[in-house]
PDB file of N, CA, C and O in Angstrom, chain B, residues numbered from 101:
ATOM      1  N   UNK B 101     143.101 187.237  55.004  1.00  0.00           N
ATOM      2  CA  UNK B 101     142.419 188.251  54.212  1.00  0.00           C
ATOM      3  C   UNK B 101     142.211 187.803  52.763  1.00  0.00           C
ATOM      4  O   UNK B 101     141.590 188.586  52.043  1.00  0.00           O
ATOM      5  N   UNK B 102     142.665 186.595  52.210  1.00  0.00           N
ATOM      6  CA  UNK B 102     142.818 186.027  50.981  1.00  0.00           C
ATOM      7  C   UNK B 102     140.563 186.159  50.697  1.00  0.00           C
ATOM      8  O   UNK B 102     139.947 186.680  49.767  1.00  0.00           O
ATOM      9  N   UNK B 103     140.261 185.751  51.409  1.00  0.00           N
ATOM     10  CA  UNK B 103     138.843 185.463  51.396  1.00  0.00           C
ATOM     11  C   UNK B 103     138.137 186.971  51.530  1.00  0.00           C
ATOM     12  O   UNK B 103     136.971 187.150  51.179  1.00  0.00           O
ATOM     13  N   UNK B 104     138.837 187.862  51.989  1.00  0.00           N
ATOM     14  CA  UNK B 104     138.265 189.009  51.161  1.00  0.00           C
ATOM     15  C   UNK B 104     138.754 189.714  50.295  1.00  0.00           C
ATOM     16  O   UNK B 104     138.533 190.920  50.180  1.00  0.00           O
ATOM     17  N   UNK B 105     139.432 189.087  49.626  1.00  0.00           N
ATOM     18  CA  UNK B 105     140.063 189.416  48.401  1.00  0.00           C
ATOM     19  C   UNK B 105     138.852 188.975  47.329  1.00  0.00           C
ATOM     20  O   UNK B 105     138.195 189.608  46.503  1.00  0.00           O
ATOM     21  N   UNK B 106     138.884 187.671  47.725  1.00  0.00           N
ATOM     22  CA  UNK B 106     138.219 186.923  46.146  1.00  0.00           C
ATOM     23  C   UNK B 106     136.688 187.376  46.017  1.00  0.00           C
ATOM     24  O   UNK B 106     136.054 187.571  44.979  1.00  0.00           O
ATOM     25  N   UNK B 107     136.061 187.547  47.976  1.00  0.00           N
ATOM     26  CA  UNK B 107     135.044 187.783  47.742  1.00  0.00           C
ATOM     27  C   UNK B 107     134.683 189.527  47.659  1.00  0.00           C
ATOM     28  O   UNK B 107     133.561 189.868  48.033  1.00  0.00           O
ATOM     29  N   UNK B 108     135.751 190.702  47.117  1.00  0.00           N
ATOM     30  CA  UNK B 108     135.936 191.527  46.680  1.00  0.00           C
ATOM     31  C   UNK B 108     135.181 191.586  45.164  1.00  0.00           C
ATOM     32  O   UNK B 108     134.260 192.152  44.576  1.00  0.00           O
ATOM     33  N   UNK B 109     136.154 190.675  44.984  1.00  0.00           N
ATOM     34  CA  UNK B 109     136.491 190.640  43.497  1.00  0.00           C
ATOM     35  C   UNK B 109     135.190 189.985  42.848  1.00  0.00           C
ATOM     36  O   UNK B 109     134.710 190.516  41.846  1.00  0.00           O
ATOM     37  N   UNK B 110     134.702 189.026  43.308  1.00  0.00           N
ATOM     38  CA  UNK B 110     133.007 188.446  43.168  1.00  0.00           C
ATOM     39  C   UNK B 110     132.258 189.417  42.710  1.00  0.00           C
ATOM     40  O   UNK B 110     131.792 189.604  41.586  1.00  0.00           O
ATOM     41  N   UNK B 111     132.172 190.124  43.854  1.00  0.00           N
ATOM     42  CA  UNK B 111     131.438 191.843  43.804  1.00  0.00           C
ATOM     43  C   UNK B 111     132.024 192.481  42.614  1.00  0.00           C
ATOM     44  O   UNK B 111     131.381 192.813  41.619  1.00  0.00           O
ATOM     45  N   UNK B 112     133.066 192.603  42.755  1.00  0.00           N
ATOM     46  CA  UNK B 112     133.193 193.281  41.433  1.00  0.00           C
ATOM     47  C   UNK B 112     132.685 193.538  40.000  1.00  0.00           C
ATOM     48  O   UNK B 112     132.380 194.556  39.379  1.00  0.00           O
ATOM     49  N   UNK B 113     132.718 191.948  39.657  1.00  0.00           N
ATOM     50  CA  UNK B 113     132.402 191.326  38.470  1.00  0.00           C
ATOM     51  C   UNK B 113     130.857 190.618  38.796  1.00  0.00           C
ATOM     52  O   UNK B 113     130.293 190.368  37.731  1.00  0.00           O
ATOM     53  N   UNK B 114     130.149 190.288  39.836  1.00  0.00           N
ATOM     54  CA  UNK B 114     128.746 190.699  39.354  1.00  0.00           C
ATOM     55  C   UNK B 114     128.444 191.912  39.354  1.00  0.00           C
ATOM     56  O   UNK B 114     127.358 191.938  38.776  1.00  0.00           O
ATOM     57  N   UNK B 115     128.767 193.133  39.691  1.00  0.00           N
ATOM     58  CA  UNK B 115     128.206 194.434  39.527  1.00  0.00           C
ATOM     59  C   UNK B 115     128.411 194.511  37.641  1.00  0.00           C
ATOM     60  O   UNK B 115     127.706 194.698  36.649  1.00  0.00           O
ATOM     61  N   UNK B 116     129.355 194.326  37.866  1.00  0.00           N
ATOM     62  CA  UNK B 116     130.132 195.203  36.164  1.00  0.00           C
ATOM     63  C   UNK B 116     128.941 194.199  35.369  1.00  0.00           C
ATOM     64  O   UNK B 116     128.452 194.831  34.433  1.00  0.00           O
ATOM     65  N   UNK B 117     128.497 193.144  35.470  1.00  0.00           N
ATOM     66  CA  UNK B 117     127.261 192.360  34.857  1.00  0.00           C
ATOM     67  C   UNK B 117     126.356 193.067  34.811  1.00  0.00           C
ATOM     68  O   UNK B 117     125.681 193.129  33.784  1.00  0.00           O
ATOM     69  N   UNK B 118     126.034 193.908  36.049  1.00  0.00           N
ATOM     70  CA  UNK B 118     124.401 194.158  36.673  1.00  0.00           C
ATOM     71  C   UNK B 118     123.545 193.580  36.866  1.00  0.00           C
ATOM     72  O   UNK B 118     122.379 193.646  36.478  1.00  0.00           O
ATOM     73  N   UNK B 119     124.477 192.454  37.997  1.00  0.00           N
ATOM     74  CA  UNK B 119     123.137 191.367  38.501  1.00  0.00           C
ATOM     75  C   UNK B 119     123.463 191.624  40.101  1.00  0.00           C
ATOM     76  O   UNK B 119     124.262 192.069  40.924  1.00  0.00           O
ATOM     77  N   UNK B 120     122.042 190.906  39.841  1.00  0.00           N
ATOM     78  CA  UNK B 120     121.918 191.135  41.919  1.00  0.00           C
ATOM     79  C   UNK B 120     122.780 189.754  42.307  1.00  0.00           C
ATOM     80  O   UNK B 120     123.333 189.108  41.418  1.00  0.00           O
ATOM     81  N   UNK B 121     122.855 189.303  43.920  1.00  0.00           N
ATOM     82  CA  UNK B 121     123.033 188.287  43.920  1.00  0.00           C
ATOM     83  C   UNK B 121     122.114 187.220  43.360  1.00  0.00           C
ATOM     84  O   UNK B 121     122.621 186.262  42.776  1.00  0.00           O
ATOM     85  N   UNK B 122     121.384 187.274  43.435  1.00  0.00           N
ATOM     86  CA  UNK B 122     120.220 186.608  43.033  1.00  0.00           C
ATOM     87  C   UNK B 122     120.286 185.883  41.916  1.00  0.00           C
ATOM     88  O   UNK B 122     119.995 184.687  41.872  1.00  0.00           O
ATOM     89  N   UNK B 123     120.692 186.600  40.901  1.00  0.00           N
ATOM     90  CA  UNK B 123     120.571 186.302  39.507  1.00  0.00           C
ATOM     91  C   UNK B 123     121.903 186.090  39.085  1.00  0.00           C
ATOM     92  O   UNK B 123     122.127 185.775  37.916  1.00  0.00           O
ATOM     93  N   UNK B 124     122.955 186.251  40.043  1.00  0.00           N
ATOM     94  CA  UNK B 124     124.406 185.447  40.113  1.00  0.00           C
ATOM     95  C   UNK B 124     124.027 183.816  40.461  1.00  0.00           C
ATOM     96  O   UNK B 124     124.358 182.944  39.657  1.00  0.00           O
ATOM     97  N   UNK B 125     123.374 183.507  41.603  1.00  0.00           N
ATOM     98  CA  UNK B 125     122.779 182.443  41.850  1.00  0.00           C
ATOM     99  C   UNK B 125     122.236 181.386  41.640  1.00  0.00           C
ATOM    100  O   UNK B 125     122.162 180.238  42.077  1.00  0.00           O
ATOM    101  N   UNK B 126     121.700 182.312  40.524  1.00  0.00           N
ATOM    102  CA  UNK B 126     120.486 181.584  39.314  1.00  0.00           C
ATOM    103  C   UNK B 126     121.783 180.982  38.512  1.00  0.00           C
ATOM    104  O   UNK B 126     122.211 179.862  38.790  1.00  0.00           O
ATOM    105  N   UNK B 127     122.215 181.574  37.779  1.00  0.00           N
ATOM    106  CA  UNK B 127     123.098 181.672  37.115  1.00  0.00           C
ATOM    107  C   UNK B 127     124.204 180.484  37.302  1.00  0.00           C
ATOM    108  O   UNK B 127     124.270 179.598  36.449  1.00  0.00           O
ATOM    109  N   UNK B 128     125.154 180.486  38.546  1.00  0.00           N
ATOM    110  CA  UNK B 128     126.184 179.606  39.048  1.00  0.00           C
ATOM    111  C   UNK B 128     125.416 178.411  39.896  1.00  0.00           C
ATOM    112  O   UNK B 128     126.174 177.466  40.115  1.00  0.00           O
ATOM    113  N   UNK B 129     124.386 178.282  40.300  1.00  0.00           N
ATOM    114  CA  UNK B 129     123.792 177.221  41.049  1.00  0.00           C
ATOM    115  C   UNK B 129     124.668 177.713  42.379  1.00  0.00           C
ATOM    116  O   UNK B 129     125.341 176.819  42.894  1.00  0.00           O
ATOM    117  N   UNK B 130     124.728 178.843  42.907  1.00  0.00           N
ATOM    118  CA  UNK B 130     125.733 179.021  44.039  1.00  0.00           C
ATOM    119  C   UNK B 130     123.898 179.573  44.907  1.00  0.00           C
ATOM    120  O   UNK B 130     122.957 180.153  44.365  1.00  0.00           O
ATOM    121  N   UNK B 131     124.005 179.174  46.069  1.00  0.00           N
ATOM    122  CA  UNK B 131     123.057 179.892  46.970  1.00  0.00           C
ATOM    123  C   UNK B 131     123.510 181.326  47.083  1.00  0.00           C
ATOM    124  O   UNK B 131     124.635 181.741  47.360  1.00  0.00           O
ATOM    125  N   UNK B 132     122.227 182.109  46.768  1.00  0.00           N
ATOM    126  CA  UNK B 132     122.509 183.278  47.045  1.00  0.00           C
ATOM    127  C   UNK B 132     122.663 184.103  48.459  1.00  0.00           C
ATOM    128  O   UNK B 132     122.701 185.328  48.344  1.00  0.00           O
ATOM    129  N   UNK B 133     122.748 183.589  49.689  1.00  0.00           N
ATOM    130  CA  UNK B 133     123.382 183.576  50.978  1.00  0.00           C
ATOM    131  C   UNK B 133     124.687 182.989  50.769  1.00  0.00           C
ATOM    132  O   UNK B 133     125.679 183.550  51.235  1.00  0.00           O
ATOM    133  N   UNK B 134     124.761 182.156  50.261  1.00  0.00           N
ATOM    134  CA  UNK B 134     126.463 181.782  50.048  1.00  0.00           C
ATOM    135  C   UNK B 134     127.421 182.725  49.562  1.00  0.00           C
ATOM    136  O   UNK B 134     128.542 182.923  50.031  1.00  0.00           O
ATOM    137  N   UNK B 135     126.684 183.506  48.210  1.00  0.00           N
ATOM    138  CA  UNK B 135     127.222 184.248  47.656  1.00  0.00           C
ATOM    139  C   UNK B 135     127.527 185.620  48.302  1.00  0.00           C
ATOM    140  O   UNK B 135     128.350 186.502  48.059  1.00  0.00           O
ATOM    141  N   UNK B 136     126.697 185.483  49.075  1.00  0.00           N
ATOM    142  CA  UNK B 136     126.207 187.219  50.163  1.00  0.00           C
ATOM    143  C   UNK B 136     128.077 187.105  51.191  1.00  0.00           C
ATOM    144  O   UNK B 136     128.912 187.946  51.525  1.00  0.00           O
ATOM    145  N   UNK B 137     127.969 185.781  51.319  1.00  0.00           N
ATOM    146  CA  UNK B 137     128.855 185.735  52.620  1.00  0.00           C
ATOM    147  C   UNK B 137     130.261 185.633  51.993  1.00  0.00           C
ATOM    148  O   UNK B 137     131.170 186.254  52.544  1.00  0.00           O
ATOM    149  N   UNK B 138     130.502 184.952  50.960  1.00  0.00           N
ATOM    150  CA  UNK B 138     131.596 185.014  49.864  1.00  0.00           C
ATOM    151  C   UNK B 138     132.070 186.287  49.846  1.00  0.00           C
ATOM    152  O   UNK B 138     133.178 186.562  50.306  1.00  0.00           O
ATOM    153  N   UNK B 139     131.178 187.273  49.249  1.00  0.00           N
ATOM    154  CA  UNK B 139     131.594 188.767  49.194  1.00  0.00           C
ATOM    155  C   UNK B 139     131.943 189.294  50.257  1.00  0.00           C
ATOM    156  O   UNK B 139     132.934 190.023  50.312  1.00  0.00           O
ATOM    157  N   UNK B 140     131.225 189.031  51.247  1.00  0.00           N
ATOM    158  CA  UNK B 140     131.758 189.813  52.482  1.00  0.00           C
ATOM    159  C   UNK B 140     133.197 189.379  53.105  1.00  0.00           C
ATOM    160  O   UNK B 140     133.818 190.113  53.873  1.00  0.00           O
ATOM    161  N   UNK B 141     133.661 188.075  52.675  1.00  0.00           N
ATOM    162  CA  UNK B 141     134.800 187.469  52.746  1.00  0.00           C
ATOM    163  C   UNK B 141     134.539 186.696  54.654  1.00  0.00           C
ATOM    164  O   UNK B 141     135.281 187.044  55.572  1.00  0.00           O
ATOM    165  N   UNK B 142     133.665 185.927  54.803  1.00  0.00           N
ATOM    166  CA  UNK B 142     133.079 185.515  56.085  1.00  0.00           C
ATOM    167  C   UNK B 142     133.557 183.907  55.993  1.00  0.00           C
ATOM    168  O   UNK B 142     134.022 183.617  57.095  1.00  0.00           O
ATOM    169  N   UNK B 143     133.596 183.096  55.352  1.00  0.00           N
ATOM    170  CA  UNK B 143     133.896 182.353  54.859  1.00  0.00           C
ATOM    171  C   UNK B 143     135.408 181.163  53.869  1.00  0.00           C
ATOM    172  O   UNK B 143     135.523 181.851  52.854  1.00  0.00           O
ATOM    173  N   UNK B 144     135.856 180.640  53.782  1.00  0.00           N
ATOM    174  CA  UNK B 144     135.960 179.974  52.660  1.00  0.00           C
ATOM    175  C   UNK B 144     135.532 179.546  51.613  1.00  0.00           C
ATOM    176  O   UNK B 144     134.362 179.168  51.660  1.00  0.00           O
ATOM    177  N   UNK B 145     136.108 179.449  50.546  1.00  0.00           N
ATOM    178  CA  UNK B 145     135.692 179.125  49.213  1.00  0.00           C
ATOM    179  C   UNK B 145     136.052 177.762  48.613  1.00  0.00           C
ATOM    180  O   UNK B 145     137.184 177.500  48.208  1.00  0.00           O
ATOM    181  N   UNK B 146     134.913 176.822  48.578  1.00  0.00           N
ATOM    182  CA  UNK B 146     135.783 176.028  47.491  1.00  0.00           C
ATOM    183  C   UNK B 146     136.166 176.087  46.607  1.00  0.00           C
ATOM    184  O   UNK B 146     135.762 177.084  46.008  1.00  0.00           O
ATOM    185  N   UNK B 147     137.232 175.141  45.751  1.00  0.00           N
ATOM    186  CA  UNK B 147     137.479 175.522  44.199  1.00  0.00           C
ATOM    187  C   UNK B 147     136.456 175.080  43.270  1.00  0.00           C
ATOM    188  O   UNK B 147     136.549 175.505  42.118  1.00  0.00           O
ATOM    189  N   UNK B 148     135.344 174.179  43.606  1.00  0.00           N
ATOM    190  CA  UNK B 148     134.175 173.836  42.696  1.00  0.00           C
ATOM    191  C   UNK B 148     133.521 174.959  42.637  1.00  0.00           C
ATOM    192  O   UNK B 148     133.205 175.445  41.551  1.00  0.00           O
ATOM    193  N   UNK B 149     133.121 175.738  44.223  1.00  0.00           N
ATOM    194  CA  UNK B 149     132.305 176.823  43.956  1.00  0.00           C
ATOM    195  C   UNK B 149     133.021 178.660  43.748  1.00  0.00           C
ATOM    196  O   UNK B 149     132.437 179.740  43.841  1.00  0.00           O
ATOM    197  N   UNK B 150     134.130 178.412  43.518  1.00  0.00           N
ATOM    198  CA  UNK B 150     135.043 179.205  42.897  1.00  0.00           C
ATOM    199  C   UNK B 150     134.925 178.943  40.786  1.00  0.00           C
ATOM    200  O   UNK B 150     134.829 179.737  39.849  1.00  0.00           O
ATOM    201  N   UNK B 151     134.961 178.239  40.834  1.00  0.00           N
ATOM    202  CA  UNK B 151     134.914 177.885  39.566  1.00  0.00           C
ATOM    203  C   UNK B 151     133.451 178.120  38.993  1.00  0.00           C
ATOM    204  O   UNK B 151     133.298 178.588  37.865  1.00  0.00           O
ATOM    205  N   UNK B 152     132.326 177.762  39.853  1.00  0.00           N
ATOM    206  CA  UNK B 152     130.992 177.946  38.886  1.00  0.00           C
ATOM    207  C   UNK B 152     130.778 179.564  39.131  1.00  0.00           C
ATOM    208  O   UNK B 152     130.050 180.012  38.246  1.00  0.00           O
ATOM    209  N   UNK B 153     131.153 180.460  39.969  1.00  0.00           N
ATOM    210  CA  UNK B 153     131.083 181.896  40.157  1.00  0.00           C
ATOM    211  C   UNK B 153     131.747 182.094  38.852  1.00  0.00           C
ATOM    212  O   UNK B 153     131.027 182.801  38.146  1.00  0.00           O
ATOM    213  N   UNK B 154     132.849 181.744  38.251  1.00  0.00           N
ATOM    214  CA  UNK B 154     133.773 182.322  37.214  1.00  0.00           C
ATOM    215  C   UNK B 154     132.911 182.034  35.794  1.00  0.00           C
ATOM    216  O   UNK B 154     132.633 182.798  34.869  1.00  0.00           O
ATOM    217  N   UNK B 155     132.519 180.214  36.072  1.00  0.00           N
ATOM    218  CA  UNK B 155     131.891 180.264  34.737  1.00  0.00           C
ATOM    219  C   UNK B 155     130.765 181.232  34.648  1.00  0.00           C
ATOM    220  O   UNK B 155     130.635 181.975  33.675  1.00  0.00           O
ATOM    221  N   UNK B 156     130.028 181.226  35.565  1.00  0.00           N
ATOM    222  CA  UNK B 156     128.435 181.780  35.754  1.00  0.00           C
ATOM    223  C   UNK B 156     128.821 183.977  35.183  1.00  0.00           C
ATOM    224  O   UNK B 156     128.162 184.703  34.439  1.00  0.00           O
ATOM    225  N   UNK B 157     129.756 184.190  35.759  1.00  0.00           N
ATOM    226  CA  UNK B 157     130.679 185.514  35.491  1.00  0.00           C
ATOM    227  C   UNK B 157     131.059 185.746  33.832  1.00  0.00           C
ATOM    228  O   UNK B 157     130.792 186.743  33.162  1.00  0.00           O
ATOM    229  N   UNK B 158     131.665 184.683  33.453  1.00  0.00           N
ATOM    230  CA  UNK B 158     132.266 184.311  31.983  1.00  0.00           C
ATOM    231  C   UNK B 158     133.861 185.155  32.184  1.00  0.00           C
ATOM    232  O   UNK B 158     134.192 186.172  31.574  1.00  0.00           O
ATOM    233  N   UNK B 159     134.654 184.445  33.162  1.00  0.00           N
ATOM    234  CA  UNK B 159     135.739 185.080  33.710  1.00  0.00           C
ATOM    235  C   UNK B 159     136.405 183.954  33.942  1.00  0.00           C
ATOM    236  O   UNK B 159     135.908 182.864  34.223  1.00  0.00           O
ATOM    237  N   UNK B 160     137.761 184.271  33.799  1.00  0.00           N
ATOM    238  CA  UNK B 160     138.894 182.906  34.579  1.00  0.00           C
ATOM    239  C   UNK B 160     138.805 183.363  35.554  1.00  0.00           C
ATOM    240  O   UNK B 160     138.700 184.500  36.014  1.00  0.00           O
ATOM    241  N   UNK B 161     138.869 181.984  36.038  1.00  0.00           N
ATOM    242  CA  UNK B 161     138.339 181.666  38.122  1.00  0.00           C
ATOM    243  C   UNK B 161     140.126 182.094  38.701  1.00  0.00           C
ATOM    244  O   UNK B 161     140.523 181.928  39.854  1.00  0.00           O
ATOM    245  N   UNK B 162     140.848 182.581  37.700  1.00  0.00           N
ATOM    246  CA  UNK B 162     142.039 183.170  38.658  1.00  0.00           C
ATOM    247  C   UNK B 162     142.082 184.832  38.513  1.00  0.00           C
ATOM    248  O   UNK B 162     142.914 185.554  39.063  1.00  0.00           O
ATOM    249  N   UNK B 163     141.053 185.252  37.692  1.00  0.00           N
ATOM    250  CA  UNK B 163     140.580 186.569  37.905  1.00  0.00           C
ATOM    251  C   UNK B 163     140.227 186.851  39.168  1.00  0.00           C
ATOM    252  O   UNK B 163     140.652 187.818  39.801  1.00  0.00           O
ATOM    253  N   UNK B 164     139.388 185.963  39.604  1.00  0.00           N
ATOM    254  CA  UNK B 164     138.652 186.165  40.961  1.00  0.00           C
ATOM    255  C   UNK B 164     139.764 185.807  42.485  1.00  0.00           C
ATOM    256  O   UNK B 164     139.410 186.076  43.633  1.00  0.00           O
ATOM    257  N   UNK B 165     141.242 185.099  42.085  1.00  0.00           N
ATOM    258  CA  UNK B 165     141.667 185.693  42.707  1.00  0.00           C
ATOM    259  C   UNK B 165     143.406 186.452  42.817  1.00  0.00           C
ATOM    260  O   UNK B 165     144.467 186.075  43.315  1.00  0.00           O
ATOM    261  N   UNK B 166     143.071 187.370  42.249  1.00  0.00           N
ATOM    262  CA  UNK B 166     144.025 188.574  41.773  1.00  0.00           C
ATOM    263  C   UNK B 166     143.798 189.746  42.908  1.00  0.00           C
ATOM    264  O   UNK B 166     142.735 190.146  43.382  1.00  0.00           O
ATOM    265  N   UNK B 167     144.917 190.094  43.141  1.00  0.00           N
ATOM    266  CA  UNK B 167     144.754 190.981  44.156  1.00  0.00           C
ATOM    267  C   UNK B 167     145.138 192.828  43.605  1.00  0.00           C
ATOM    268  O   UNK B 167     146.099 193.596  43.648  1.00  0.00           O
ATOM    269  N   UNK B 168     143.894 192.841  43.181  1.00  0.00           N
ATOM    270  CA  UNK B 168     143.626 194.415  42.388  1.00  0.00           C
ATOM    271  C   UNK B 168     142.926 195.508  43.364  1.00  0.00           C
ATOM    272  O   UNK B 168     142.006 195.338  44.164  1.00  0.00           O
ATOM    273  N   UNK B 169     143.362 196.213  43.174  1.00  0.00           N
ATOM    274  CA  UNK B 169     143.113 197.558  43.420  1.00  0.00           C
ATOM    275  C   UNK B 169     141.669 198.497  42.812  1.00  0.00           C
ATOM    276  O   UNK B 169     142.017 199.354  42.000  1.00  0.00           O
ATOM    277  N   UNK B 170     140.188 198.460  43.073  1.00  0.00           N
ATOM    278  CA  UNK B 170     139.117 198.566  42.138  1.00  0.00           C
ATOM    279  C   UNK B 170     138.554 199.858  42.696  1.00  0.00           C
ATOM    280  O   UNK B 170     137.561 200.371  42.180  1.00  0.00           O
TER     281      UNK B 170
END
């Protein structure tokens, strides 16, 4: 469940931005199907593409994975 944790928390912090995936995408060079499936927690994450979500966010990439309550 670690992987829907982080990809919780993804969601989280592009909403609180107010970007679509899309423009998370743009943003991190992450495919925005990648990002779709991240959130849904379908997947694994690397730590490269853990890390450009955080920079692309302007968040420490261990924000993204904290196990909070939102």
């Amino acid at each position: 469940m670690e992987y829907k944790k982080i990809g919780l928390n993804v969601l989280f912090y592009r909403r609180a931005k107010g970007w679509t995936q899309q423009q998370l995408s743009t943003q991190s060079s992450v495919s925005r199907s990648r990002i779709s499936d991240i959130e849904r927690g379908r997947e694994a994450i690397k730590l490269e593409t853990l890390m450009m979500l955080a920079n692309a966010l302007e968040i420490d990439y261990r924000v993204l994975l904290e196990n909070k309550e939102k």
